[in-house]
PDB file of N, CA, C, O and CB in Angstrom:
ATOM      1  N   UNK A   1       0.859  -1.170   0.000  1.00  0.00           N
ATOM      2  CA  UNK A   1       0.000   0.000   0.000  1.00  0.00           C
ATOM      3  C   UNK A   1       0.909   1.237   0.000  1.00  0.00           C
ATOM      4  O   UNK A   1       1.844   1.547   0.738  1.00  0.00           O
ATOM      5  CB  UNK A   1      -0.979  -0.004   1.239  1.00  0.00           C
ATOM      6  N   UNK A   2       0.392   1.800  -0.971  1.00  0.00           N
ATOM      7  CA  UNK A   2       1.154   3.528  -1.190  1.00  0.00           C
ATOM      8  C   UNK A   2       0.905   4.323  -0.106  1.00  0.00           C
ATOM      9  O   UNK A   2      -0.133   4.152   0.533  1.00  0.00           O
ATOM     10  CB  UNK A   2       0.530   4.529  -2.504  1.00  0.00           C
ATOM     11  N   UNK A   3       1.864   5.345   0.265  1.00  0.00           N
ATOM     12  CA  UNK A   3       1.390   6.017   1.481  1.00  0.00           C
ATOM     13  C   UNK A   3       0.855   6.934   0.995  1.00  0.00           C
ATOM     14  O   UNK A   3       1.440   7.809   1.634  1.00  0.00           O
ATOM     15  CB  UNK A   3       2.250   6.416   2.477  1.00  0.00           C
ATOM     16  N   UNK A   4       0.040   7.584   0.213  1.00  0.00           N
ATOM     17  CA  UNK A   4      -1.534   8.184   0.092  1.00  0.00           C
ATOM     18  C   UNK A   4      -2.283   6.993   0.550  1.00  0.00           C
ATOM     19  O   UNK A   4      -2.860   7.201   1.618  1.00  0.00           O
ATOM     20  CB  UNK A   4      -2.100   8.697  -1.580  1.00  0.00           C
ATOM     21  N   UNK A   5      -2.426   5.959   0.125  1.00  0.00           N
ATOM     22  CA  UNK A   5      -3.802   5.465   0.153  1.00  0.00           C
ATOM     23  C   UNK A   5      -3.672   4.833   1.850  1.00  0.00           C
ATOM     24  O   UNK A   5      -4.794   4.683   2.333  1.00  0.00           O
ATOM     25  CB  UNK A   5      -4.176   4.165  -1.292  1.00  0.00           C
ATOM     26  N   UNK A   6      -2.732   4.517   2.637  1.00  0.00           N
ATOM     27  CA  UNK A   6      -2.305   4.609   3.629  1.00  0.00           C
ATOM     28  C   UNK A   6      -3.030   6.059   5.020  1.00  0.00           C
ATOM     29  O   UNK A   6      -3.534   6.118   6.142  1.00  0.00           O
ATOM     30  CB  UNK A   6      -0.905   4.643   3.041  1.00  0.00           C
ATOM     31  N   UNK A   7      -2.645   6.832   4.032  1.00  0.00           N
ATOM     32  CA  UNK A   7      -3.178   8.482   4.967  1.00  0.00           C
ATOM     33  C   UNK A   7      -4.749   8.659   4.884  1.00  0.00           C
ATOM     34  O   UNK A   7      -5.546   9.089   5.718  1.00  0.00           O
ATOM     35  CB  UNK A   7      -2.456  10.205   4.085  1.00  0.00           C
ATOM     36  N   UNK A   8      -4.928   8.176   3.574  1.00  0.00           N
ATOM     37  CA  UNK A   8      -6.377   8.586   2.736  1.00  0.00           C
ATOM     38  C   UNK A   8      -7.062   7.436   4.104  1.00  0.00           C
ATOM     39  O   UNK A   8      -7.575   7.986   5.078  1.00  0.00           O
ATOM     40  CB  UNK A   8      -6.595   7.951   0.386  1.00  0.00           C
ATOM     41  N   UNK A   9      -7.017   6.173   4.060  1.00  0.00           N
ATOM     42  CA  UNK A   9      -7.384   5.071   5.028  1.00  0.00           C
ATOM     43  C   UNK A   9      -7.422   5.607   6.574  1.00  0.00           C
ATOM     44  O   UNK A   9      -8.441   5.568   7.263  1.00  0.00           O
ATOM     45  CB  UNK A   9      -6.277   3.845   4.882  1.00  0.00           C
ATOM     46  N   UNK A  10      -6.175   6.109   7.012  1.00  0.00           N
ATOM     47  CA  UNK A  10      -6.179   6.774   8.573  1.00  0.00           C
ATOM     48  C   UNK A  10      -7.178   8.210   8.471  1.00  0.00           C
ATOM     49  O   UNK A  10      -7.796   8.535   9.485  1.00  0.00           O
ATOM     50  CB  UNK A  10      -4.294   7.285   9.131  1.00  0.00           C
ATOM     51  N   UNK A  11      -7.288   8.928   7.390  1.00  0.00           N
ATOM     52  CA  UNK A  11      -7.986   9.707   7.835  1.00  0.00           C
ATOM     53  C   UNK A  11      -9.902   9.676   7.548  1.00  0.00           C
ATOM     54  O   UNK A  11     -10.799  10.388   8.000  1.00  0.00           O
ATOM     55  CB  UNK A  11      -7.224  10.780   7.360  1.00  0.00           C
ATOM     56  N   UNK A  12      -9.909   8.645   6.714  1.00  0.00           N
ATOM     57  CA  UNK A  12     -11.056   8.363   6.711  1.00  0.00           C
ATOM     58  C   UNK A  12     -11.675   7.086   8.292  1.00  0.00           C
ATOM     59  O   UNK A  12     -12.876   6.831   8.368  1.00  0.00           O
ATOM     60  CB  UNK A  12     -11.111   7.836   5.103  1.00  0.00           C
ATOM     61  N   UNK A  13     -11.059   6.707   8.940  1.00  0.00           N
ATOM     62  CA  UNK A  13     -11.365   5.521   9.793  1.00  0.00           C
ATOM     63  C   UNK A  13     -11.272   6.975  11.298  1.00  0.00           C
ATOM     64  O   UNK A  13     -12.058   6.788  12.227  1.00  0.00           O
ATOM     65  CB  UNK A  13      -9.827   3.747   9.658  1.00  0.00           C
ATOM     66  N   UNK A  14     -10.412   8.152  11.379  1.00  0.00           N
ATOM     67  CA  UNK A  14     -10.892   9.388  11.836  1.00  0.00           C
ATOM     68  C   UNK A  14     -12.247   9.812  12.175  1.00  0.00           C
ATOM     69  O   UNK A  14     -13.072   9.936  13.080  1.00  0.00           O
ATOM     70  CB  UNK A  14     -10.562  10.128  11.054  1.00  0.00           C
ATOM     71  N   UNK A  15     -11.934  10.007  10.557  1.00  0.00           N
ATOM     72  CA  UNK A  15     -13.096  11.021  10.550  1.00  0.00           C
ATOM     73  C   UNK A  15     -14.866  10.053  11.007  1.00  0.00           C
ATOM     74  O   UNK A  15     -15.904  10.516  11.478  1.00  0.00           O
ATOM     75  CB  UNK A  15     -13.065  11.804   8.598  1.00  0.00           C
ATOM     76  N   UNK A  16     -14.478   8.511  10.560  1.00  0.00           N
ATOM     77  CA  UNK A  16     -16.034   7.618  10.783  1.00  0.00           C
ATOM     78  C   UNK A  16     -15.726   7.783  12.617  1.00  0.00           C
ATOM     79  O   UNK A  16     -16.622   8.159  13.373  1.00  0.00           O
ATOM     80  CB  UNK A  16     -16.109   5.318   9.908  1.00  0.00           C
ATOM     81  N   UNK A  17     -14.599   7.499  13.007  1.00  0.00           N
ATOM     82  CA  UNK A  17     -14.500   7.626  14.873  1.00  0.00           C
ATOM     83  C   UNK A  17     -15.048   8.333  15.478  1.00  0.00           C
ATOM     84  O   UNK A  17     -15.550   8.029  16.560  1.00  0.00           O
ATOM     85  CB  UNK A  17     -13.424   7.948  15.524  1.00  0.00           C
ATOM     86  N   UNK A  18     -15.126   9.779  14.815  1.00  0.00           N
ATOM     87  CA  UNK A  18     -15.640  10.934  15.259  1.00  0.00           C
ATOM     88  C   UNK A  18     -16.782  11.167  14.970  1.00  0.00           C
ATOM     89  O   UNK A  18     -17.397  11.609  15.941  1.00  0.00           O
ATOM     90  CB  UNK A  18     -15.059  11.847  14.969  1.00  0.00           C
ATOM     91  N   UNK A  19     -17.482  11.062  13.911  1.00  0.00           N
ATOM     92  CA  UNK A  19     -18.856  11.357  13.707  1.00  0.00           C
ATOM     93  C   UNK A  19     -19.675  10.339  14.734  1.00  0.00           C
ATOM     94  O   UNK A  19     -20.785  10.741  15.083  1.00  0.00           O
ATOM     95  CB  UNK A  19     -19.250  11.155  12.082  1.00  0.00           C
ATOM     96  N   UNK A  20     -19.201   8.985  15.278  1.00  0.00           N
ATOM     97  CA  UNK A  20     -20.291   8.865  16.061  1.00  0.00           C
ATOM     98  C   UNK A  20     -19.941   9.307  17.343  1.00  0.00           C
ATOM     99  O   UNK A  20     -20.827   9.221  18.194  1.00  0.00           O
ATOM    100  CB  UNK A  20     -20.808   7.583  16.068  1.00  0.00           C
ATOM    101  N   UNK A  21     -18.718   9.819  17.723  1.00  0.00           N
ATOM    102  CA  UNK A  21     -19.008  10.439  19.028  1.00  0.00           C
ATOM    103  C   UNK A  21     -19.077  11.818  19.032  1.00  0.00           C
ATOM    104  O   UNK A  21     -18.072  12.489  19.268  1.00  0.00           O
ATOM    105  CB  UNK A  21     -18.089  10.098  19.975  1.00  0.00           C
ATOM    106  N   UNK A  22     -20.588  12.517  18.703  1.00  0.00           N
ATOM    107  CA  UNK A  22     -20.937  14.101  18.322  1.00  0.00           C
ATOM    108  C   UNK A  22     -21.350  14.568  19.237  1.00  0.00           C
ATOM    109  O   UNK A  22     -22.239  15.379  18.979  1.00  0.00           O
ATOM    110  CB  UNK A  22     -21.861  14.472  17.325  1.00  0.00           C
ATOM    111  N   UNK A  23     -21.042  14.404  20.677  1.00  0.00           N
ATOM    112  CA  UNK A  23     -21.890  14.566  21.541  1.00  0.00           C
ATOM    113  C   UNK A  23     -21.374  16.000  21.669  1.00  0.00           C
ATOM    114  O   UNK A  23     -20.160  16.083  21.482  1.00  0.00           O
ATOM    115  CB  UNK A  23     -21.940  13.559  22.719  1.00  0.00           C
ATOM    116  N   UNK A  24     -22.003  17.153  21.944  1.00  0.00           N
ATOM    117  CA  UNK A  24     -21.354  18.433  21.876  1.00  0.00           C
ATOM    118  C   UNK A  24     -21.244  18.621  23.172  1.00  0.00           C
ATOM    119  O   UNK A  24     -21.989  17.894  23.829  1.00  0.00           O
ATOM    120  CB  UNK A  24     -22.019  19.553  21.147  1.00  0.00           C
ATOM    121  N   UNK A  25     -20.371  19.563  23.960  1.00  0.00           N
ATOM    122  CA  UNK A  25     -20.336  20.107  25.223  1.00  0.00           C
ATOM    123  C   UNK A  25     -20.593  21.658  24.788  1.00  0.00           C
ATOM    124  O   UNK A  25     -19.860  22.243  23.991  1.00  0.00           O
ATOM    125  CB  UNK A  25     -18.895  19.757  26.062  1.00  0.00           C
ATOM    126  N   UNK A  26     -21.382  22.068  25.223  1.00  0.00           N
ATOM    127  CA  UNK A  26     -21.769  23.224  25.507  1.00  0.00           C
ATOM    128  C   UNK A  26     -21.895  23.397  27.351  1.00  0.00           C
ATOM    129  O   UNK A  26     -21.993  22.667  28.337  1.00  0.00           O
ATOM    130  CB  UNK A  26     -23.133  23.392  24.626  1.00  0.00           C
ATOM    131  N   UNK A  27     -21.797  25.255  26.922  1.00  0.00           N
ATOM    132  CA  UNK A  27     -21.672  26.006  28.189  1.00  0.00           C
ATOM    133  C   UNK A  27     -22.946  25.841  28.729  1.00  0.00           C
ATOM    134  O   UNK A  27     -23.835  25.986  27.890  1.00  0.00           O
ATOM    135  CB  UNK A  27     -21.271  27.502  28.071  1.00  0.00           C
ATOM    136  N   UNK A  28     -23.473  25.481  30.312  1.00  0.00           N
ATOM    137  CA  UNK A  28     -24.712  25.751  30.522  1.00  0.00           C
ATOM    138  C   UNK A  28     -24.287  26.658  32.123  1.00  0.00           C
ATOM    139  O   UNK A  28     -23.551  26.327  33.053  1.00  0.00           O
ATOM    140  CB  UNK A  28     -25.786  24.206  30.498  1.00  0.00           C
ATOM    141  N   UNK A  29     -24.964  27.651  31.936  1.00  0.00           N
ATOM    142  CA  UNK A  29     -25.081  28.199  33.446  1.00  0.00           C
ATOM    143  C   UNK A  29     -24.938  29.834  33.188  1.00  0.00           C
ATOM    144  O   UNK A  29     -24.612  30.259  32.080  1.00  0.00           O
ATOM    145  CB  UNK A  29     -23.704  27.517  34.600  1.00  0.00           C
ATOM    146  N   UNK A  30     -25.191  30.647  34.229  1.00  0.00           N
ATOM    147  CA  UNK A  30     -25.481  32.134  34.545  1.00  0.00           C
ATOM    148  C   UNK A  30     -24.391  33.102  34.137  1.00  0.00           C
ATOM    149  O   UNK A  30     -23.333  32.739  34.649  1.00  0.00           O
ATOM    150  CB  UNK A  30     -25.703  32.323  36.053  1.00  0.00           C
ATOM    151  N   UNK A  31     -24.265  34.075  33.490  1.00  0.00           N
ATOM    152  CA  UNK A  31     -23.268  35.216  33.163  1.00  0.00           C
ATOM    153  C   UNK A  31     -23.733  36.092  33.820  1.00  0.00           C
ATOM    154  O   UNK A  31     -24.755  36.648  33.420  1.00  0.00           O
ATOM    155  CB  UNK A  31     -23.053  35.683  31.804  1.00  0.00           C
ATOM    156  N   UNK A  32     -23.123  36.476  35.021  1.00  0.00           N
ATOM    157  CA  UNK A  32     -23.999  38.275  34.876  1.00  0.00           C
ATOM    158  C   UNK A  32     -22.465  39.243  35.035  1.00  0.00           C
ATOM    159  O   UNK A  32     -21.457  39.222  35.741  1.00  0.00           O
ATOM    160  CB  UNK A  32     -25.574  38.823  36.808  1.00  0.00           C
ATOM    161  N   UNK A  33     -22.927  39.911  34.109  1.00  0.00           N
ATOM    162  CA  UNK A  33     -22.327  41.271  34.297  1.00  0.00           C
ATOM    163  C   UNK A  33     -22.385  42.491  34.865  1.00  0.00           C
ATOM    164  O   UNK A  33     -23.570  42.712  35.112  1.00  0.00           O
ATOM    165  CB  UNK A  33     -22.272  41.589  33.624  1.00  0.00           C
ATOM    166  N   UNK A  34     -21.575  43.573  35.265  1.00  0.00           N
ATOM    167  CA  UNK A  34     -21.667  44.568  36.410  1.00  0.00           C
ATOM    168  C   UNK A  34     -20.992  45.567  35.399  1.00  0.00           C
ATOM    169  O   UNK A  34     -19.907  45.438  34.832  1.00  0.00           O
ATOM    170  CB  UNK A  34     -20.831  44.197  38.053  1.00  0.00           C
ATOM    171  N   UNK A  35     -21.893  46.586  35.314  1.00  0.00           N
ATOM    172  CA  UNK A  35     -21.301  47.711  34.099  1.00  0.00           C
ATOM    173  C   UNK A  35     -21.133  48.937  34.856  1.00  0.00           C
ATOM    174  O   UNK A  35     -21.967  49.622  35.449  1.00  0.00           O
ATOM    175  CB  UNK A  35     -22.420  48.067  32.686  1.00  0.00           C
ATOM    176  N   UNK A  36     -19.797  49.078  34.704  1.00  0.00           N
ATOM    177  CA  UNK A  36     -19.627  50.838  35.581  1.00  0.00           C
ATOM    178  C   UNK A  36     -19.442  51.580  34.713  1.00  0.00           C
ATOM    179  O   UNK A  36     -18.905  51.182  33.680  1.00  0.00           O
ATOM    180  CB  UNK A  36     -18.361  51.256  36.664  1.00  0.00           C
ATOM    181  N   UNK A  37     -19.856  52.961  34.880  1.00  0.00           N
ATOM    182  CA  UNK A  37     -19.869  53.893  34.756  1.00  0.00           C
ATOM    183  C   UNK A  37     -18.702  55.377  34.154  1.00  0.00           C
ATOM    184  O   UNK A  37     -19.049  56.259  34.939  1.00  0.00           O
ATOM    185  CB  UNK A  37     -20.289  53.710  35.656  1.00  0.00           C
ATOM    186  N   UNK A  38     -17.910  55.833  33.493  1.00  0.00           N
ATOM    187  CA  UNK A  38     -16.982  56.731  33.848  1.00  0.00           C
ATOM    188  C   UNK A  38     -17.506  58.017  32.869  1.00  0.00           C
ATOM    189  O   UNK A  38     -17.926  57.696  31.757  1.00  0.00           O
ATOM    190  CB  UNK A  38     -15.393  56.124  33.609  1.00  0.00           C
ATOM    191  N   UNK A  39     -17.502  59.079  33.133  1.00  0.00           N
ATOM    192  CA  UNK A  39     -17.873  60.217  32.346  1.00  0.00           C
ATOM    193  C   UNK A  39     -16.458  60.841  32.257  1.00  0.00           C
ATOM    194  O   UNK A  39     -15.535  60.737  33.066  1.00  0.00           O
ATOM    195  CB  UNK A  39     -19.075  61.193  33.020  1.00  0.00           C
ATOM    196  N   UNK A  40     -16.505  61.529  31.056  1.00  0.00           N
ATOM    197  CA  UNK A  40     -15.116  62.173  30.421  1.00  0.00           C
ATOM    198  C   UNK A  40     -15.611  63.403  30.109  1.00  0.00           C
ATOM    199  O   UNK A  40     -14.797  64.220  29.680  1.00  0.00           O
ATOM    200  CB  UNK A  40     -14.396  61.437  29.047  1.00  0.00           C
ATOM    201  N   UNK A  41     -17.080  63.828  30.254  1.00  0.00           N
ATOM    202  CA  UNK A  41     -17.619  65.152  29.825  1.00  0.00           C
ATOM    203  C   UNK A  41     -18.247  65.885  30.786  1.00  0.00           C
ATOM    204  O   UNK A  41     -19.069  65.098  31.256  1.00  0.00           O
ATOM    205  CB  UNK A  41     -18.509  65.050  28.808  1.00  0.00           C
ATOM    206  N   UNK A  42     -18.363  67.081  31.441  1.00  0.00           N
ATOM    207  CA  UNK A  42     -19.026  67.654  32.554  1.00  0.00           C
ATOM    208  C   UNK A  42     -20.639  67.047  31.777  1.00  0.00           C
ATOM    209  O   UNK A  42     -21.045  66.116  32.473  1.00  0.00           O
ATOM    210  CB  UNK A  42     -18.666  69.653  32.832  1.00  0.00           C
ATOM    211  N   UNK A  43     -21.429  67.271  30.798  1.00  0.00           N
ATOM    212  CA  UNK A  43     -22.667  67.342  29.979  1.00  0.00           C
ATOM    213  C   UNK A  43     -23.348  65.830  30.291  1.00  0.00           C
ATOM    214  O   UNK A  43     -24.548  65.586  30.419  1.00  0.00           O
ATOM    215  CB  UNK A  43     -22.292  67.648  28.227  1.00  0.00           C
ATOM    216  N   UNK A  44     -22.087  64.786  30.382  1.00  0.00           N
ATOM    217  CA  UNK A  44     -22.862  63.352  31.172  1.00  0.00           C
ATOM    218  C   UNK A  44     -22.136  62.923  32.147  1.00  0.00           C
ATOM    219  O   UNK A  44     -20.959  62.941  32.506  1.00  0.00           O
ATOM    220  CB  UNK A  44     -23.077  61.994  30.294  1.00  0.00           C
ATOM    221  N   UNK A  45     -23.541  62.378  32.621  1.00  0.00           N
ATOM    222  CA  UNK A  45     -23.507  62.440  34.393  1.00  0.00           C
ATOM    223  C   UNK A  45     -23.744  61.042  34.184  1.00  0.00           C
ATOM    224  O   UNK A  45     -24.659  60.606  33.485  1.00  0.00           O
ATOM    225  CB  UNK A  45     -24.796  63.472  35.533  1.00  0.00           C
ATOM    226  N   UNK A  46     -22.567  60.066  35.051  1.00  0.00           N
ATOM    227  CA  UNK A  46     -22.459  58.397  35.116  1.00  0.00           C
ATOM    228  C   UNK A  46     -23.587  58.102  35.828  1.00  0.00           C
ATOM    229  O   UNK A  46     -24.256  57.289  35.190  1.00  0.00           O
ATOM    230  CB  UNK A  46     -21.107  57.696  35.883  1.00  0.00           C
ATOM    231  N   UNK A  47     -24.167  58.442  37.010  1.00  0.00           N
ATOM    232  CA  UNK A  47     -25.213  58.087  37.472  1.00  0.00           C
ATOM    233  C   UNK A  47     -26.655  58.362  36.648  1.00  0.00           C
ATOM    234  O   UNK A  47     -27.761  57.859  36.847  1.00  0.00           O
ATOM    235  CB  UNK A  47     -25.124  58.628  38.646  1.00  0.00           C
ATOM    236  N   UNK A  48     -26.268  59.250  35.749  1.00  0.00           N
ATOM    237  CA  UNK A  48     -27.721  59.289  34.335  1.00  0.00           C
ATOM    238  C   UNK A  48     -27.528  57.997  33.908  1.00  0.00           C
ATOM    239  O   UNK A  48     -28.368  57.119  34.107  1.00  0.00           O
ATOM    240  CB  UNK A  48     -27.576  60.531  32.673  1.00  0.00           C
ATOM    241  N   UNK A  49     -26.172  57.756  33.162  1.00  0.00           N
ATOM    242  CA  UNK A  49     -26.452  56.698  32.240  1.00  0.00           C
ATOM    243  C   UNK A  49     -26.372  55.050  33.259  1.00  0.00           C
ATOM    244  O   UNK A  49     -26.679  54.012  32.673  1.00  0.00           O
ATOM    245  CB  UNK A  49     -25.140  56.865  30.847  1.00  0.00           C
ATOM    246  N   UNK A  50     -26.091  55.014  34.235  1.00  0.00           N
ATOM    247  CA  UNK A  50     -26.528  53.763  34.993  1.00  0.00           C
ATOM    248  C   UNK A  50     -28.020  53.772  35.492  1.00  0.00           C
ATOM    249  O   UNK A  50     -28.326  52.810  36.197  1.00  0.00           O
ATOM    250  CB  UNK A  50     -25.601  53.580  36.245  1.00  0.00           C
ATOM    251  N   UNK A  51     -28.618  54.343  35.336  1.00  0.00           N
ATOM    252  CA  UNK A  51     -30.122  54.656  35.409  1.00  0.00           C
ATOM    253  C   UNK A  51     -30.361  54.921  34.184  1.00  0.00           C
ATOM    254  O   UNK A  51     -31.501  55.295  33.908  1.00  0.00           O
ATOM    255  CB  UNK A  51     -30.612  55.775  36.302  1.00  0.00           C
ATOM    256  N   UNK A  52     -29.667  54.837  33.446  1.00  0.00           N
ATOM    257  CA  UNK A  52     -31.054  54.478  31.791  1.00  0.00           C
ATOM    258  C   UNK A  52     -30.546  53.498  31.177  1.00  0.00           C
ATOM    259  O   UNK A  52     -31.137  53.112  30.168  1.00  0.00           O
ATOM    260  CB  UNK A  52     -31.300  55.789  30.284  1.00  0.00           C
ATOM    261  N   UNK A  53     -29.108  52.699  31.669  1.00  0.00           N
ATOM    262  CA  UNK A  53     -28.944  52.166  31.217  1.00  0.00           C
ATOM    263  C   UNK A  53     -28.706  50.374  31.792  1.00  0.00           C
ATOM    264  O   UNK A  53     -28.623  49.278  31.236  1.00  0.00           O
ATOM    265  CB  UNK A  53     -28.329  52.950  30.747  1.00  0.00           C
ATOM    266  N   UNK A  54     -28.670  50.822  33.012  1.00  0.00           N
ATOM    267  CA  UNK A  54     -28.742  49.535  34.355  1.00  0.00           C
ATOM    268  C   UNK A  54     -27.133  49.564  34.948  1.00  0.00           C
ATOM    269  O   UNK A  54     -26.203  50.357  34.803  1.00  0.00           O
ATOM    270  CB  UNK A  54     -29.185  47.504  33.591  1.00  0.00           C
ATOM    271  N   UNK A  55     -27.280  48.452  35.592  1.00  0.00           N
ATOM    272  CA  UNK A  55     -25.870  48.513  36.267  1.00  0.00           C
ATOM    273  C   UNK A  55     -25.230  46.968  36.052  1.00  0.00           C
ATOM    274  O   UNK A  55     -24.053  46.627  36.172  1.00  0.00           O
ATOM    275  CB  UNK A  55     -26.016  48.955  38.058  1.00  0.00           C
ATOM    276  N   UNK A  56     -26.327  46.199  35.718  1.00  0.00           N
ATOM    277  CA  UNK A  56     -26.501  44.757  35.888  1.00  0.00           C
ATOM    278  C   UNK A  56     -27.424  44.025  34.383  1.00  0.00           C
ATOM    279  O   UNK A  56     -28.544  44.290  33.947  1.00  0.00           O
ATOM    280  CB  UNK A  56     -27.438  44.578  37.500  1.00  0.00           C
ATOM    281  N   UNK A  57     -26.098  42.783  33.783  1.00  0.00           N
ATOM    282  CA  UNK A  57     -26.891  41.899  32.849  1.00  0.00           C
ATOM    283  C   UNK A  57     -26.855  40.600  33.131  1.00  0.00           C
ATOM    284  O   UNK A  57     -25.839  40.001  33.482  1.00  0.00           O
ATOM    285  CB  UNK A  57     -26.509  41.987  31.547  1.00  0.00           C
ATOM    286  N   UNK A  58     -28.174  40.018  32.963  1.00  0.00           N
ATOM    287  CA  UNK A  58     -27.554  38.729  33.354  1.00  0.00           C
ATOM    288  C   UNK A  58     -28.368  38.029  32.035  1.00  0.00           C
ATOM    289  O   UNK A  58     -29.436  38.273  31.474  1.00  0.00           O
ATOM    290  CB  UNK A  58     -27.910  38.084  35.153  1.00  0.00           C
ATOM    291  N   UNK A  59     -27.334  37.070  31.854  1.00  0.00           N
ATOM    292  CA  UNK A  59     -27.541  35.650  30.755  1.00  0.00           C
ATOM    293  C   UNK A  59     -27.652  34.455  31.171  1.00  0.00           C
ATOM    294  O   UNK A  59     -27.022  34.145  32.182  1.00  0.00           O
ATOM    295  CB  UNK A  59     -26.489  35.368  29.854  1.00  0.00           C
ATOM    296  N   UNK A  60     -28.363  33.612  30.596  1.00  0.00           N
ATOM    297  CA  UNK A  60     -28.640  32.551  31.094  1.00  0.00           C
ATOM    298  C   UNK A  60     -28.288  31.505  29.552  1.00  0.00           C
ATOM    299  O   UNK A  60     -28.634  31.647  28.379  1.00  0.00           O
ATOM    300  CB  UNK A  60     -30.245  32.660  31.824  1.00  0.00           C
ATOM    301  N   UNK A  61     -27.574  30.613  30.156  1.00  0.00           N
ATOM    302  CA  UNK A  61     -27.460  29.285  28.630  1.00  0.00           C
ATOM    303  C   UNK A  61     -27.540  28.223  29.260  1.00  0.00           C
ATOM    304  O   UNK A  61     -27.092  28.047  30.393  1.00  0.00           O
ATOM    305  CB  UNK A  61     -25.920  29.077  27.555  1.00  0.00           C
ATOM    306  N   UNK A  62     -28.221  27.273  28.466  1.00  0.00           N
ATOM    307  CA  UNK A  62     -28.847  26.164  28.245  1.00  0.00           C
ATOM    308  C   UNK A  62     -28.861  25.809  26.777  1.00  0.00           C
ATOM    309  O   UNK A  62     -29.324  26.371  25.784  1.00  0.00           O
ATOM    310  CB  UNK A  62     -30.097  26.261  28.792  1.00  0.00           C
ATOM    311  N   UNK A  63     -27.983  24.322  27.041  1.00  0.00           N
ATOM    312  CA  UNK A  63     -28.138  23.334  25.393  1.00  0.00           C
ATOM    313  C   UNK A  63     -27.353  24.650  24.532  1.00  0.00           C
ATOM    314  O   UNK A  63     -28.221  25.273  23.920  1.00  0.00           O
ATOM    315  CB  UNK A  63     -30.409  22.891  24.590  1.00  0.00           C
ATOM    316  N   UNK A  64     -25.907  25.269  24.306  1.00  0.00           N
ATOM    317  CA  UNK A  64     -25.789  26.443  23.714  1.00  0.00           C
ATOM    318  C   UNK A  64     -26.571  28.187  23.058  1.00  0.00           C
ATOM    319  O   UNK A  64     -26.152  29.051  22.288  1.00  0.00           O
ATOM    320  CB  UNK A  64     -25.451  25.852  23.077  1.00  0.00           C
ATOM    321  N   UNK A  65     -27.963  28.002  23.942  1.00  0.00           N
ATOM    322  CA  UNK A  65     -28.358  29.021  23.742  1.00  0.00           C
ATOM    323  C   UNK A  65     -28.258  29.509  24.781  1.00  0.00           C
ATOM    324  O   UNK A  65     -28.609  30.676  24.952  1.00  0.00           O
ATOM    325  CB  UNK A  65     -29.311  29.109  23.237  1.00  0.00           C
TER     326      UNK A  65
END
């Protein structure tokens, strides 16, 4: 056996190994984030934009969504 058809053989007996074990791991569980504030302009005020804009996000995943 030629070593193409050698490589062609290892990477096809791969690639069948892997397709049946597809089991995906995905992330499951809570993100939250904490967003501060800094103003660089007298005209905005950090405590405006944490009040229109929150202070706090939270995400939630399950099964990759």
């Amino acid at each position: 056996m030629n070593l193409i058809k050698k490589i062609t053989l290892l990477a096809g007996i791969f690639l069948i190994s892997t397709s049946f074990n597809s089991k995906k791991d995905f992330f499951e569980g809570i993100i939250v984030y904490t967003h501060l504030y800094e103003s660089h302009s007298p005209q905005l005020n950090a405590e405006k934009m944490a009040q229109l804009y929150g202070t706090e996000s939270t995400f939630y995943y399950k099964n990759g969504n």
